[in-house]
VOPA-221375 format. One record per residue (C-alpha): residue number from 1; residue in one letter; x negated, y negated, z negated. Coordinates in Angstrom, 2 decimals, always signed. Last residue first. Layout:
! residues N
<NUM,"A",<X,Y,Z>> ...
***
This chain:
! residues 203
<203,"X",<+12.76,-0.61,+20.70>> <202,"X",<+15.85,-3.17,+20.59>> <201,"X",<+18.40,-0.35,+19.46>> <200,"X",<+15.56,+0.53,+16.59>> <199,"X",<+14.23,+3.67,+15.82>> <198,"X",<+13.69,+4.16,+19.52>> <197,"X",<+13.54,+8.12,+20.51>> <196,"X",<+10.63,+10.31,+20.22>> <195,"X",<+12.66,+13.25,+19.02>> <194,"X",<+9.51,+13.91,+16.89>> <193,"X",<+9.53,+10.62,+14.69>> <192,"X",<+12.62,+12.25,+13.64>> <191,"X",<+11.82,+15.57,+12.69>> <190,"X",<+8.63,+13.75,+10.80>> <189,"X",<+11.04,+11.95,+8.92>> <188,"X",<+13.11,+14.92,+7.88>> <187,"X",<+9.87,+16.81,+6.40>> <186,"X",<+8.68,+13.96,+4.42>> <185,"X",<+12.18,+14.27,+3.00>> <184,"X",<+11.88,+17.63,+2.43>> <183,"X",<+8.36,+17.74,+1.51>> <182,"X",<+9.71,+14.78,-1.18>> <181,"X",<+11.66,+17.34,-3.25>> <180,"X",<+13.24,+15.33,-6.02>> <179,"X",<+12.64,+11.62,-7.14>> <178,"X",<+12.76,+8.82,-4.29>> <177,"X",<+11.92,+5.24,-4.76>> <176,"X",<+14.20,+3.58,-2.17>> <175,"X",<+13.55,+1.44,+0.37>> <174,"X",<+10.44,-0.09,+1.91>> <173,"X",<+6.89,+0.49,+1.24>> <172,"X",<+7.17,+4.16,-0.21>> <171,"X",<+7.26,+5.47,-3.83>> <170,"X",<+8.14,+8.64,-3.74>> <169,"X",<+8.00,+11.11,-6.69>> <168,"X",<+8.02,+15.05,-6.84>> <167,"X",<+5.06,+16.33,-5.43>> <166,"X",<+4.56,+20.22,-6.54>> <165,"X",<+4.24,+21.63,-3.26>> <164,"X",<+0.96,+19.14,-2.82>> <163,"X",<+0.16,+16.97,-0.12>> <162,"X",<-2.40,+17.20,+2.22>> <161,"X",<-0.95,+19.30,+5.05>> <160,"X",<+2.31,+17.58,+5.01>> <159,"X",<+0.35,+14.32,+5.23>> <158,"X",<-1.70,+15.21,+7.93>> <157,"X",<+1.51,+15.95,+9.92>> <156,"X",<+3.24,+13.00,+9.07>> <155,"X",<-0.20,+11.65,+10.49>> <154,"X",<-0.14,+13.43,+13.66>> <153,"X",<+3.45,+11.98,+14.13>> <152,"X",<+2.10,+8.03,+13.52>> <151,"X",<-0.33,+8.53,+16.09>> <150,"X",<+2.22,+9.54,+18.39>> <149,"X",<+4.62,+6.74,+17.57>> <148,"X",<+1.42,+4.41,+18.20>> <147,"X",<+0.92,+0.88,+16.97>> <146,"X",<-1.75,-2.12,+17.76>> <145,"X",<+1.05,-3.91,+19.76>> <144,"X",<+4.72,-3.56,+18.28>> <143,"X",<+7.05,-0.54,+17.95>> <142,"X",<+5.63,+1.89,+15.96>> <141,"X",<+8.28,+0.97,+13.18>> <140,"X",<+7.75,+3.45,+10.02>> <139,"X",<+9.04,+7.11,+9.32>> <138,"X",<+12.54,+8.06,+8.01>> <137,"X",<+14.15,+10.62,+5.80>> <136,"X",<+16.70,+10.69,+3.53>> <135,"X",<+18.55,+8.19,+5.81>> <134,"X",<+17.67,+6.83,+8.31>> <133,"X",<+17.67,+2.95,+10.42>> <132,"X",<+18.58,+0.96,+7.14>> <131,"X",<+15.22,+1.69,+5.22>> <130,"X",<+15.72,+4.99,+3.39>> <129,"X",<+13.30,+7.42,+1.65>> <128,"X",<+10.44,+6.07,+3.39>> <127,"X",<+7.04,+7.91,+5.66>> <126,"X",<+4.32,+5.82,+7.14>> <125,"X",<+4.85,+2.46,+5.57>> <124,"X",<+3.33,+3.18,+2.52>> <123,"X",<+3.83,+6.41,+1.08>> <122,"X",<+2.47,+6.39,-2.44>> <121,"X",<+2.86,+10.34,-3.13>> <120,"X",<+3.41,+11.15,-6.56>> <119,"X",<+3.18,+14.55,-8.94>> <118,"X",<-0.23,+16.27,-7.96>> <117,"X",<-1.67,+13.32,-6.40>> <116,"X",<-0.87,+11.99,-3.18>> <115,"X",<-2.11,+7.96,-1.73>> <114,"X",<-1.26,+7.35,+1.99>> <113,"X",<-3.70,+5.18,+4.27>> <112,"X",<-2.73,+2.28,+6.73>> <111,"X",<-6.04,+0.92,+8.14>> <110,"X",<-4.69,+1.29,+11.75>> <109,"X",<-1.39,+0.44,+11.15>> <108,"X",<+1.98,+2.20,+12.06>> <107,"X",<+0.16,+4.76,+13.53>> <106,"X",<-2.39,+5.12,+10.81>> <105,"X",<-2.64,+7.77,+8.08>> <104,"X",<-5.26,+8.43,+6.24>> <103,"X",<-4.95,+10.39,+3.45>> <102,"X",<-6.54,+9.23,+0.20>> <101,"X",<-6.53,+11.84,-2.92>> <100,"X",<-4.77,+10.39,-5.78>> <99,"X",<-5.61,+10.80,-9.93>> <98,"X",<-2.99,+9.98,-12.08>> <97,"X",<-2.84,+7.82,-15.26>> <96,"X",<-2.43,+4.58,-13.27>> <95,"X",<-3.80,+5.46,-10.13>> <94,"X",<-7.27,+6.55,-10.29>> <93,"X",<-8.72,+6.98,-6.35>> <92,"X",<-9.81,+10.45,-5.08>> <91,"X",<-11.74,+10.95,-1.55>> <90,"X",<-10.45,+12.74,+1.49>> <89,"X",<-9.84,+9.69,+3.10>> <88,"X",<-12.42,+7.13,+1.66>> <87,"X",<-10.80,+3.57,+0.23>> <86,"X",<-13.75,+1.29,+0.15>> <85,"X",<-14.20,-0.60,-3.35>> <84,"X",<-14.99,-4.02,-3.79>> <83,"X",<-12.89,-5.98,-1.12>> <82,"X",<-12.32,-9.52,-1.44>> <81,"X",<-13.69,-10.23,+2.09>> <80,"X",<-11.63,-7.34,+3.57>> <79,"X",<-12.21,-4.24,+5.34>> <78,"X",<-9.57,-1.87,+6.06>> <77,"X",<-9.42,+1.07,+3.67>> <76,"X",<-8.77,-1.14,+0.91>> <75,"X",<-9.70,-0.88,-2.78>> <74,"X",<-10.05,-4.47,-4.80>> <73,"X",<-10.71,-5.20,-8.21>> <72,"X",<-8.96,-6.78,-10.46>> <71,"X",<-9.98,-10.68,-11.86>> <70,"X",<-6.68,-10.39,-13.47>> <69,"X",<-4.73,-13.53,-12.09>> <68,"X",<-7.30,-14.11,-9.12>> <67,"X",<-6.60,-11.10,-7.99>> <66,"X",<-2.77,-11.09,-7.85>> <65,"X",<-2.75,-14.50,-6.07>> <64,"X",<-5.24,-13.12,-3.69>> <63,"X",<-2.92,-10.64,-3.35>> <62,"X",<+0.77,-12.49,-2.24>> <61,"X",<+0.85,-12.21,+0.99>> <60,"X",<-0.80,-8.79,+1.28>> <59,"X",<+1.96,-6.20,+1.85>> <58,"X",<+4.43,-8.10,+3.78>> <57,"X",<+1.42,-9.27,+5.82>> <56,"X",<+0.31,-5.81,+7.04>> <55,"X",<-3.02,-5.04,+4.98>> <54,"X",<-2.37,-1.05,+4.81>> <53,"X",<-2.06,+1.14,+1.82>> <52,"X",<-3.69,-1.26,-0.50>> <51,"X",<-5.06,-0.64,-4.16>> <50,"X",<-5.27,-3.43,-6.53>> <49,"X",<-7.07,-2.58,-9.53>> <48,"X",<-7.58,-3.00,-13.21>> <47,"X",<-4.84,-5.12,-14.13>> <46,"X",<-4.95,-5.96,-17.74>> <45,"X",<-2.02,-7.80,-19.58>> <44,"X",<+0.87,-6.05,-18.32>> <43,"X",<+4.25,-5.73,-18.15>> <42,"X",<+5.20,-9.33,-17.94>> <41,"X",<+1.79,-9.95,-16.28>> <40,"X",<+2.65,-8.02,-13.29>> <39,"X",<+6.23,-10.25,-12.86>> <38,"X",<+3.40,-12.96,-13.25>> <37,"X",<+0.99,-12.07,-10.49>> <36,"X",<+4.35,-11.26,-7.85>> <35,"X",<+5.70,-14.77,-8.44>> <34,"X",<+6.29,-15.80,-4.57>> <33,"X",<+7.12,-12.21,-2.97>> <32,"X",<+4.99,-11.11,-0.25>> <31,"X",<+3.51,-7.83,-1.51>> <30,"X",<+0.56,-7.10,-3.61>> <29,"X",<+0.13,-3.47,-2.58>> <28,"X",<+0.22,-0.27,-5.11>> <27,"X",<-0.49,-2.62,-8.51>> <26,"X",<-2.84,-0.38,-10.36>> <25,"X",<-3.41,+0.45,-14.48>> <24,"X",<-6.04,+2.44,-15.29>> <23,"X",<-5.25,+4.12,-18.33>> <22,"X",<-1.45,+3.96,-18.01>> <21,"X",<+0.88,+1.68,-16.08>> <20,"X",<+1.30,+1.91,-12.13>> <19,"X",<+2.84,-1.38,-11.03>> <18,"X",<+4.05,-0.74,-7.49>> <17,"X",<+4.49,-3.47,-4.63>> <16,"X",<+8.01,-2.77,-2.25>> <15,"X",<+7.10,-4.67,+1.11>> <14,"X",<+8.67,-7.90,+1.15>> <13,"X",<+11.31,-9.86,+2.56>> <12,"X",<+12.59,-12.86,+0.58>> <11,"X",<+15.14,-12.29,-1.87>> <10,"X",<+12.69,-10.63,-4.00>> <9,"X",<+14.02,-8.53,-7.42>> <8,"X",<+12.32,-5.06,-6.48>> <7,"X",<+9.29,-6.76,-6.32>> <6,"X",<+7.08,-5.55,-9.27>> <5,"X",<+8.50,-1.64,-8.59>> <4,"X",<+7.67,-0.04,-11.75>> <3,"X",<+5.62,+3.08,-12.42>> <2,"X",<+5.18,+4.42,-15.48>> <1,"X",<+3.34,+7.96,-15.27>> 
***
């Protein structure tokens, strides 16, 4: 499946947003980067969903600008005026060519939901490859009101359970896109989360 990161070029802070191409092509989060509907366009000229992991504003900013582009439709956990399809854990959304079963997984948010097919996990914010505090490994803030570390560890958990040996792609909210043996990875940030120390020296 051809996935490309439609933000990877903001200089303003944003969440990563994915552009899944193939026979139902998905934009993974709308992010907060000015310009997001017409980097989309540049690759594509149907967009038949947008699928949200969580409706943080880094993530959202930019999606009713998405929407009203392509006339998509929208699949949230959360609820959401613009919503038209309710994202069901244990349920299977299309995702570009691939089909993903929804985990929920909050901690970090409380609609935040992971996507995992047989090849791809779309991470969120609950599990990245790198975002300046680890390396190869780390698990979102649970910092701020509304969060929970120990929510966020029983979903790590979940997400073990859920997700297949043969998952080889990461795409997570922040960082880098990671290709090789996400358990591992998945694995480190849950390690992490478990020491139950601040992520952050101001934590």
């Amino acid at each position: 499946m051809d996935v490309i990161n439609v933000t990877e070029d903001a200089d303003t802070f944003t969440c990563n947003a994915y552009l899944a191409l193939g026979e139902t092509p998905t934009l993974v989060d709308a992010g907060a980067m000015t310009g997001v509907a017409e980097v989309v366009a540049d690759h594509t000229d149907e967009l038949d969903r947008v699928v949200l992991t969580h409706q943080h504003g880094d993530h959202v900013a930019q999606l009713d600008a998405v929407l009203d582009r392509f006339d998509a439709d929208l699949y949230a956990y959360g609820d959401h005026p613009r919503r038209t399809g309710e994202l069901v854990p244990g349920e299977t959304v299309a995702v570009g060519d691939e089909s993903c079963e929804v985990v929920y997984t909050p901690g970090h948010a409380d609609d935040h939901v992971s996507l995992v097919s047989a090849s791809s996990l779309f991470s969120g914010d609950v599990v990245v490859h790198d975002d300046g505090a680890f390396d190869d490994g780390s698990f979102g803030r649970t910092d701020m009101e509304g969060q929970s570390r120990e929510r966020l560890i029983e979903s790590i958990r979940e997400l073990l359970d859920r997700m297949p040996e043969t998952v080889e792609d990461m795409y997570s909210g922040h960082g880098s896109v990671f290709h090789g043996d996400v358990r591992e990875v998945v694995e480190r940030a849950l390690d992490r989360a478990e020491r139950r120390e601040p992520k952050y020296p101001e934590e």
